[in-house]
N, C-alpha and C positions, 0 to 999 in steps of 0.2 A: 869423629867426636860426637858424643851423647849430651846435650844439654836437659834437666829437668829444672821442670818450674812446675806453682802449682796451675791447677786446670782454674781456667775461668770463665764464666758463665752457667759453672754446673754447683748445682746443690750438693753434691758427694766432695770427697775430697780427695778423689786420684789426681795423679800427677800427668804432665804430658811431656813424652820423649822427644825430642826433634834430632835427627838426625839423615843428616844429607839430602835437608828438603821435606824428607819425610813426618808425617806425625802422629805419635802412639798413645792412644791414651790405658793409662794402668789403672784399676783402680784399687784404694787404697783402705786397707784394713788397722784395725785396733786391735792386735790381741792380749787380751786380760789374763796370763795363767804366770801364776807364784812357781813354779818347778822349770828350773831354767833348762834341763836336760829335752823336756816336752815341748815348753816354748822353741827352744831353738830347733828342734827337731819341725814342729808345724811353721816356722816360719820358713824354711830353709825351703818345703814343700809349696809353700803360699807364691814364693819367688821365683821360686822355679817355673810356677804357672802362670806368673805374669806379673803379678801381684804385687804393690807395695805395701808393707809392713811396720808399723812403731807395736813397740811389746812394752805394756805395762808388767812388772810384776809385783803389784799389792792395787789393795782396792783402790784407795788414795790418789795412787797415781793413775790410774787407768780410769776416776770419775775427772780429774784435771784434764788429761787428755782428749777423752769424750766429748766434756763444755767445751776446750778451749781452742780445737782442730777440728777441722772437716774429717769428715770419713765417708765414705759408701757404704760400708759395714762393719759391727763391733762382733769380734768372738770371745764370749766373756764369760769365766770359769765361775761358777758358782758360788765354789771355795773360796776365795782370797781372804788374804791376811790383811787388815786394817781397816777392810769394808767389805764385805760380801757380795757378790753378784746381784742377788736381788736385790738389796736396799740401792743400787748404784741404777741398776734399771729404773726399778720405783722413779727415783728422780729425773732421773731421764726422760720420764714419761709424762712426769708433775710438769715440767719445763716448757711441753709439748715438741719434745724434738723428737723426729718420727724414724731417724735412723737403723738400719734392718739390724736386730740383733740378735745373733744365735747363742743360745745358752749352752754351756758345756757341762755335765753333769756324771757324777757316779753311777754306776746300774742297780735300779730298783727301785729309786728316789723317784719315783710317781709322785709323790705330794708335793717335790720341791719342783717339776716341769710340771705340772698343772697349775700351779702361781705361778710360774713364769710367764707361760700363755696368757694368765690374766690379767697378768701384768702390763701384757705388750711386748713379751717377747713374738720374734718372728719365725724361731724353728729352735730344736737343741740338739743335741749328739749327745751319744753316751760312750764314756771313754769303757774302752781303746777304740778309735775309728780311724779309720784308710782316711789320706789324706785323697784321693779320690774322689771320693762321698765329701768331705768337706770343701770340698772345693766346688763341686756339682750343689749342692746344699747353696754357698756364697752365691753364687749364679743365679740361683733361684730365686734370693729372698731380695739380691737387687735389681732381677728384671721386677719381682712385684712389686716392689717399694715405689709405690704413689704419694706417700705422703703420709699410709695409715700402715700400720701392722696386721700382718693376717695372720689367723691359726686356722685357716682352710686348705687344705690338700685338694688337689682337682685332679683328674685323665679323664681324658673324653666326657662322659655325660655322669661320671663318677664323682661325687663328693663326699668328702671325708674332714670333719670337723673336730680338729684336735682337744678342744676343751671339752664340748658337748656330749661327745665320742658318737655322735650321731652319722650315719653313714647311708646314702641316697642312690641311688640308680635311676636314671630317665625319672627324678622326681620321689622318685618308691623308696619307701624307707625299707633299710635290710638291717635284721637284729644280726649283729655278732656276741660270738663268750668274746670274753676280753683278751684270752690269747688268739683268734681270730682278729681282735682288730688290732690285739700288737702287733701280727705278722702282718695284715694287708698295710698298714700304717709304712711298717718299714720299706716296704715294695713299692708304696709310691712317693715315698721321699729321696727315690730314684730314681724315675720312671726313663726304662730306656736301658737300664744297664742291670745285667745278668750279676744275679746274687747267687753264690754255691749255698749249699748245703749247710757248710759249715758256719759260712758268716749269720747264717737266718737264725741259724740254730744257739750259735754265741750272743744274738743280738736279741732275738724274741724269747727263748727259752733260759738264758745266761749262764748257761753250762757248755762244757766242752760236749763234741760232736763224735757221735759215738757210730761208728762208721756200719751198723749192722741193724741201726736200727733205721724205720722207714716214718720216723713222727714226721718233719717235715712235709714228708708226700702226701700222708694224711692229711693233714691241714692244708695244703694247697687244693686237696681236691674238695672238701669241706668249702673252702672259699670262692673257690668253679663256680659250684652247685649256686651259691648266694650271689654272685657277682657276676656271672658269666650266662649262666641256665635264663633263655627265653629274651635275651639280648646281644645285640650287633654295635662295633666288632666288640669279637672275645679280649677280654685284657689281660688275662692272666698266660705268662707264654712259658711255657717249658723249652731250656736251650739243652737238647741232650747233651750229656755227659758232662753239663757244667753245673748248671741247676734251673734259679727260676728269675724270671722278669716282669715286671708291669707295661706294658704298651706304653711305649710313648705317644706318639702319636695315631690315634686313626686312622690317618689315610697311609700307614705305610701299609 
């Protein structure tokens, strides 16, 4: 038998398992999206990974639930019907409640995830994403969650500054074009796990991947030269025959 109750002594709002002695803690998410075919499809993904789940579907109900329940972190669609993701953050943020909140967005919508960021968002995605990535993404924004919201990207001595678009090496500032720093952008909003061809090419370029052509390669080695040329370790890793990765850690 599985008892849940909620957690207590912790500022997030996961829940704890107890069974047969033992104790589990979940932690517990909001998600905000009006299309129930998507919702249930990411939560189904969310749970599977551990996670517990409440789903708003309109804005209304998903700033209620925000105020009025703990969370660890909120995934909150842009769109919604009866309040919009941003003005729900906005207040969120007005409140001072510091809770990790990833924005979910349409692709191309650069104006509406640079307000987010200013907002006080903590990361976004752009649909269609792997429940993979948002899950590695969740992870992320609640180990940083101290208290404040960040829109800084880190690997090893690498900084990448999501509002600024300012990007640093051992201190050194490195000029990227902007499709250079949509690509390195996406590689370390993963750092660790092998990205194909195609997903780079869907996610930085947002067209389908056209199997003959070598742009990807290009820009990866474009990005070598900037990121990698005259500094230890190298970060950028080619997995043959699958594609490319950001170093997770250093000392592997």
């Amino acid at each position: 038998m599985v008892l849940v109750e909620d957690a207590e002594g912790r500022a997030g709002g996961g829940v704890i398992l107890r069974s047969f002695g033992l104790v589990f803690f979940k932690m517990k998410v909001l998600l905000a999206e009006d299309e129930r075919k998507i919702a249930s499809f990411i939560r189904k993904g969310l749970e599977a990974e551990g996670f517990a789940v409440d789903v708003a579907e309109n804005g209304s109900e998903a700033y209620e639930l925000a105020t009025g329940r703990p969370y660890d972190a909120i995934l909150l669609d842009i769109m919604l019907p009866g309040r919009d993701g941003l003005s729900i953050l906005r207040q969120l943020r007005s409140r001072g409640m510091s809770v990790p909140v990833i924005l979910v967005t349409a692709r191309g919508e650069l104006n509406e995830r640079l307000e987010g960021l200013n907002l006080g968002a903590d990361d976004y995605l752009v649909k269609p994403f792997f429940i993979e990535e948002l899950v590695a993404r969740l992870h992320a924004v609640i180990r940083r969650s101290e208290g404040r919201p960040t829109s800084v990207l880190g690997v090893a001595d690498l900084s990448i500054d999501l509002v600024t678009r300012e990007v640093t090496r051992g201190g050194e500032r490195i000029e990227l074009t902007r499709r250079e720093f949509a690509l390195l952008e996406y590689l370390a909003r993963s750092p660790g796990r092998v990205l194909t061809r195609i997903q780079i090419c869907e996610q930085v370029w947002e067209y389908d991947f056209d199997p003959g052509t070598n742009l990807v390669d290009v820009y990866i080695q474009r990005l070598r030269r900037k990121i990698d040329d005259g500094h230890e370790p190298k970060l950028i890793e080619t997995v043959r025959g699958v594609g490319y990765r950001l170093r997770a850690d250093s000392r592997d």
